[in-house]
C-alpha positions in Angstrom: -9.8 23.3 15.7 -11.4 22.2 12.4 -13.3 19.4 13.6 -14.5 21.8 16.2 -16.0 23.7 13.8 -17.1 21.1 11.7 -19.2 20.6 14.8 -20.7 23.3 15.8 -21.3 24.4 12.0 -21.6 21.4 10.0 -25.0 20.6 10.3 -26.4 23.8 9.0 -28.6 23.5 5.9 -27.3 27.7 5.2 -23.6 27.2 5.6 -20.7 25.6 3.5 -17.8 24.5 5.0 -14.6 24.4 2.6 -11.4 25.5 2.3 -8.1 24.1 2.5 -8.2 22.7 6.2 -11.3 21.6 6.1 -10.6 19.7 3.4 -7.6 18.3 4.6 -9.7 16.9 7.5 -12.3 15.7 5.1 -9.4 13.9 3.3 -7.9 12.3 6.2 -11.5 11.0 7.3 -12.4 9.6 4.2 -9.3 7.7 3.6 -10.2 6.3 7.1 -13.9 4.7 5.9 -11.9 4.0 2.8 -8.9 1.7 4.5 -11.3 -0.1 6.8 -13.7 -1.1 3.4 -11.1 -1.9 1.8 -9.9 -4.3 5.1 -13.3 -5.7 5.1 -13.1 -6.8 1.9 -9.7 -7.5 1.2 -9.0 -10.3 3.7 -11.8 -12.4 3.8 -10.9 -12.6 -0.1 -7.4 -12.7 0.6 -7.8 -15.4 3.0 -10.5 -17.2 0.1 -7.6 -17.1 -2.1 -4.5 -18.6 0.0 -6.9 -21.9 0.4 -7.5 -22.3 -3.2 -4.0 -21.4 -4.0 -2.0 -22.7 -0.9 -4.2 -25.6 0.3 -4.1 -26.7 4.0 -2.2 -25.2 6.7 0.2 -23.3 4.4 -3.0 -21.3 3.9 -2.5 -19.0 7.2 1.3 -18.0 6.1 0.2 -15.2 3.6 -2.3 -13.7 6.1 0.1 -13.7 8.6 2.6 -12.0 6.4 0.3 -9.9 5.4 -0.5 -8.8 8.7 2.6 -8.0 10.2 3.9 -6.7 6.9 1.0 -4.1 7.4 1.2 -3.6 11.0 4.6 -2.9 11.3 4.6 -0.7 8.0 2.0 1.5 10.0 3.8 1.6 12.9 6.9 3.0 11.4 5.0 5.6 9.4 3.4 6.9 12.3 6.9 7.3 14.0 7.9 9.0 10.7 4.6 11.1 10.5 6.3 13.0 13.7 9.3 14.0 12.1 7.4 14.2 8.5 3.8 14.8 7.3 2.7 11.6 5.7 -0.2 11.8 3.5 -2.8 9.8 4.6 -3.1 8.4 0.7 0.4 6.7 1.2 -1.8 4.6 3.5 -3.6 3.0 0.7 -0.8 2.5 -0.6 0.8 0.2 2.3 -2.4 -1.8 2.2 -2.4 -3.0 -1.3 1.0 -3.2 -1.5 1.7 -5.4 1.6 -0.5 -7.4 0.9 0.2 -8.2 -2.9 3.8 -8.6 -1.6 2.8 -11.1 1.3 0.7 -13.3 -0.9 4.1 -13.5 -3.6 6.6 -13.9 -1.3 4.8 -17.0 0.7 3.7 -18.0 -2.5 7.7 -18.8 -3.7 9.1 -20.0 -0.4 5.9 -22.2 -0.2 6.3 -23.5 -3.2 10.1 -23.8 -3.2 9.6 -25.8 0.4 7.6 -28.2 -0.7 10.4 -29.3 -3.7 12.9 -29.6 -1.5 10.5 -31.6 1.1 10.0 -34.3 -1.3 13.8 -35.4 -1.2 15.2 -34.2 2.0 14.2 -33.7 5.8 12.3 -30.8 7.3 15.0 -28.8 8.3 17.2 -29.3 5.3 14.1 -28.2 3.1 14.0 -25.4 5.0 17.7 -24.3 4.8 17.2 -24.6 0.8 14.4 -22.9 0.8 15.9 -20.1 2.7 19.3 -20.3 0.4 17.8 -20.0 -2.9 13.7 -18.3 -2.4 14.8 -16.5 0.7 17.7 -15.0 -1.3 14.7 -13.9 -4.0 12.5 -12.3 -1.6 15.0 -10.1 -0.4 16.7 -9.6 -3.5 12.5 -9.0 -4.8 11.8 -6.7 -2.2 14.8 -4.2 -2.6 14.1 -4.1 -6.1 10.5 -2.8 -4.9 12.1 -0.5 -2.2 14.2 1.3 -5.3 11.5 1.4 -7.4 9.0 3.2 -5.0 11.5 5.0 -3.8 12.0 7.4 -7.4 8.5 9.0 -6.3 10.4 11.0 -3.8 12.0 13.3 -6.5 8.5 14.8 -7.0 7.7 18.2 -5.2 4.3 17.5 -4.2 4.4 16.0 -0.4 1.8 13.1 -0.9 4.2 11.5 -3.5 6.9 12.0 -1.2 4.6 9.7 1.8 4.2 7.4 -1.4 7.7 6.9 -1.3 8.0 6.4 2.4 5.2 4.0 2.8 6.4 2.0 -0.5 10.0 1.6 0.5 9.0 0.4 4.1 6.3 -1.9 3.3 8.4 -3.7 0.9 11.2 -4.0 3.8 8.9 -4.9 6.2 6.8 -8.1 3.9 10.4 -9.1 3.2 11.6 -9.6 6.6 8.4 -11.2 7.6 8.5 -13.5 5.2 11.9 -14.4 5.6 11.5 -14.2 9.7 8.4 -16.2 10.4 7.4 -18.2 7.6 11.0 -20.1 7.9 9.7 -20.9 11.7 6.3 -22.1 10.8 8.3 -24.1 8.1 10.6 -25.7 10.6 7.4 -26.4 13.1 5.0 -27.4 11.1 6.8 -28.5 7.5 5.0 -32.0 7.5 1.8 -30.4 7.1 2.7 -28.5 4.7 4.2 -30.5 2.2 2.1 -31.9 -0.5 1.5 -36.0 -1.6 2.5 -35.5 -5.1 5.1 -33.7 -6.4 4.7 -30.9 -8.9 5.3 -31.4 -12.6 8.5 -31.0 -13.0 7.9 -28.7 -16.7 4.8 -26.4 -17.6 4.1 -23.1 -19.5 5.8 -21.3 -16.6 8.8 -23.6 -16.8 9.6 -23.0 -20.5 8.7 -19.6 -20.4 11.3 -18.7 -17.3 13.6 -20.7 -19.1 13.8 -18.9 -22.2 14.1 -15.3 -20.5 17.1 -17.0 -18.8 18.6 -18.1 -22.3 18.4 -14.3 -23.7 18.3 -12.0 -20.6 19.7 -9.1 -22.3 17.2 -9.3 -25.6 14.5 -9.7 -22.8 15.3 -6.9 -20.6 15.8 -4.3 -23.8 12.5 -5.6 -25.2 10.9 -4.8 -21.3 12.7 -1.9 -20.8 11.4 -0.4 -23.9 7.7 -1.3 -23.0 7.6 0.5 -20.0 9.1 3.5 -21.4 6.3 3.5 -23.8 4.0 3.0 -21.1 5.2 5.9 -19.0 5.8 8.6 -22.3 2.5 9.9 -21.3 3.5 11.3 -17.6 6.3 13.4 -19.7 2.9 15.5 -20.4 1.7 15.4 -16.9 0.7 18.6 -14.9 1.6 17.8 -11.2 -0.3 19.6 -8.5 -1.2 19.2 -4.9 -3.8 17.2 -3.6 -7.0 19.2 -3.0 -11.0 19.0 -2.2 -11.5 17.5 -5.6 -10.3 14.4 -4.8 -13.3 14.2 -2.2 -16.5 12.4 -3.0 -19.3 15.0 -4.1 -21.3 14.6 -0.7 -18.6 16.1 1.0 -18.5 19.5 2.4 -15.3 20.8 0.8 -15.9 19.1 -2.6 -19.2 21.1 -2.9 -17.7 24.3 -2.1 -15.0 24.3 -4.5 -17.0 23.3 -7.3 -19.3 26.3 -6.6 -17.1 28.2 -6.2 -15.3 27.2 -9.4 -18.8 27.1 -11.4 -19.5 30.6 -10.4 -16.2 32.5 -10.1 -13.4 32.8 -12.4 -10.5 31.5 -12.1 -8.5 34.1 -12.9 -9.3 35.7 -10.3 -7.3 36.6 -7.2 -8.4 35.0 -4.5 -9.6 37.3 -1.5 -8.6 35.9 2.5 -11.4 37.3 5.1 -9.9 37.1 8.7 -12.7 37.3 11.4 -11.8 37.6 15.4 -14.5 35.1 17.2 -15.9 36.8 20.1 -14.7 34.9 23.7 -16.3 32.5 25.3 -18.7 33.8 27.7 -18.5 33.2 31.2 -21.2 31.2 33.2 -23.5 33.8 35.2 -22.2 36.8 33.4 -24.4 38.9 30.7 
């Protein structure tokens, strides 16, 4: 119905369309443009990344993570959206998120794989690989589910669709990565592995090593941080998601500012129902 009248009405230089479903449309529309920029741009770069990073044929595993991840994860929302209204900004969401996850998670059974290919066969690399950065993904991407998942307890509805779309993008990377890239592995390991073997210490090394030699001091000292960090949404107003989080060229964004500019906002707000006349019949007048 509203893009119908968006339609018939929208190109009028007289009229202003606004108002809470036509805003809602404009919304869904322009988180549309917005997800398939943000494609464009995303996995060229993404895919400029994995062969700086990656090198070789271990290159394509993140992408192809990263698109299942993000496949499946829109799948499942939109067998979701029929039982519950998923915001369209959870999409977003599912985007960024699947893909930062795909990039990690190939990143440390990549990594892991080629350790244990320098001292053992394929398919033993693989099985250690599986045993010890397998057992982090998963044990990584249920952290992530549980985190994401605390943005349900909020009463507005698009944090609830945050919550959805986080917990089952981080389910979904996970069992990609620990469902195909374990294959590809096994298929194609020689290719993967690299001629020299890592330095065996580094800045990352030490640094891992001394969380691990104080792991209570270091998750006090990182707790408090992020409660620091998060004091200020203890002063957060929470409210719904409306017109003004359109561009200014839209439609429903313009209205509402007028309307805001010129009325006040005390005011109560005054609902005009008018009955469209039918449709009239060919060959009658």
């Amino acid at each position: 119905m509203t893009g119908r009248v968006e339609h018939r009405f929208g190109g009028r230089p007289d009229l202003i369309l606004g108002g809470e479903d036509v805003a809602r449309a404009q919304l869904t529309a322009q988180v549309k443009e917005d997800l398939t920029r943000a494609e464009l741009l995303a996995f060229p770069l993404l895919a400029l990344l994995c062969v700086l990073i990656f090198r070789g044929l271990a290159a394509i595993l993140p992408l192809i993570v990263a698109l299942l991840s993000v496949t499946s994860t829109f799948t499942l929302l939109r067998v979701v959206d029929e039982v519950v209204a998923v915001s369209p900004f959870a999409l977003n969401l599912v985007l960024a998120l699947g893909l930062g996850l795909s990039v990690d998670f190939s990143l440390l059974m990549v990594s892991r794989f080629r350790e244990e290919a320098g001292r053992r066969p394929v398919i033993d690399a693989v099985v250690g690989t599986m045993s010890s950065a397998g057992r982090a993904v998963a044990y990584s991407a249920m952290t992530v589910a549980l985190a994401l998942s605390v943005l349900a307890v909020f009463p507005q509805r698009f944090m609830v669709s945050m919550a959805i779309g986080g917990v089952l993008v981080a389910l979904c990377a996970a069992l990609s990565a620990l469902v195909v890239i374990p294959a590809l592995l096994a298929r194609f390991g020689p290719h993967v592995q690299t001629r020299s073997a890592p330095p065996a210490r580094g800045r990352w090394y030490d640094f891992a090593h001394a969380v691990m030699r104080r792991p209570l001091a270091v998750a006090l000292a990182t707790t408090a941080v992020l409660l620091l960090l998060a004091a200020p949404a203890l002063r957060a107003a929470w409210t719904g998601i409306d017109a003004g989080a359109l561009p200014t060229e839209r439609s429903a964004r313009t209205l509402q500012d007028s309307v805001a500019a010129g009325f006040a906002t005390d005011e109560t707000p005054l609902a005009v129902v008018v009955k469209a006349p039918g449709e009239r019949k060919p060959g009658r007048r």
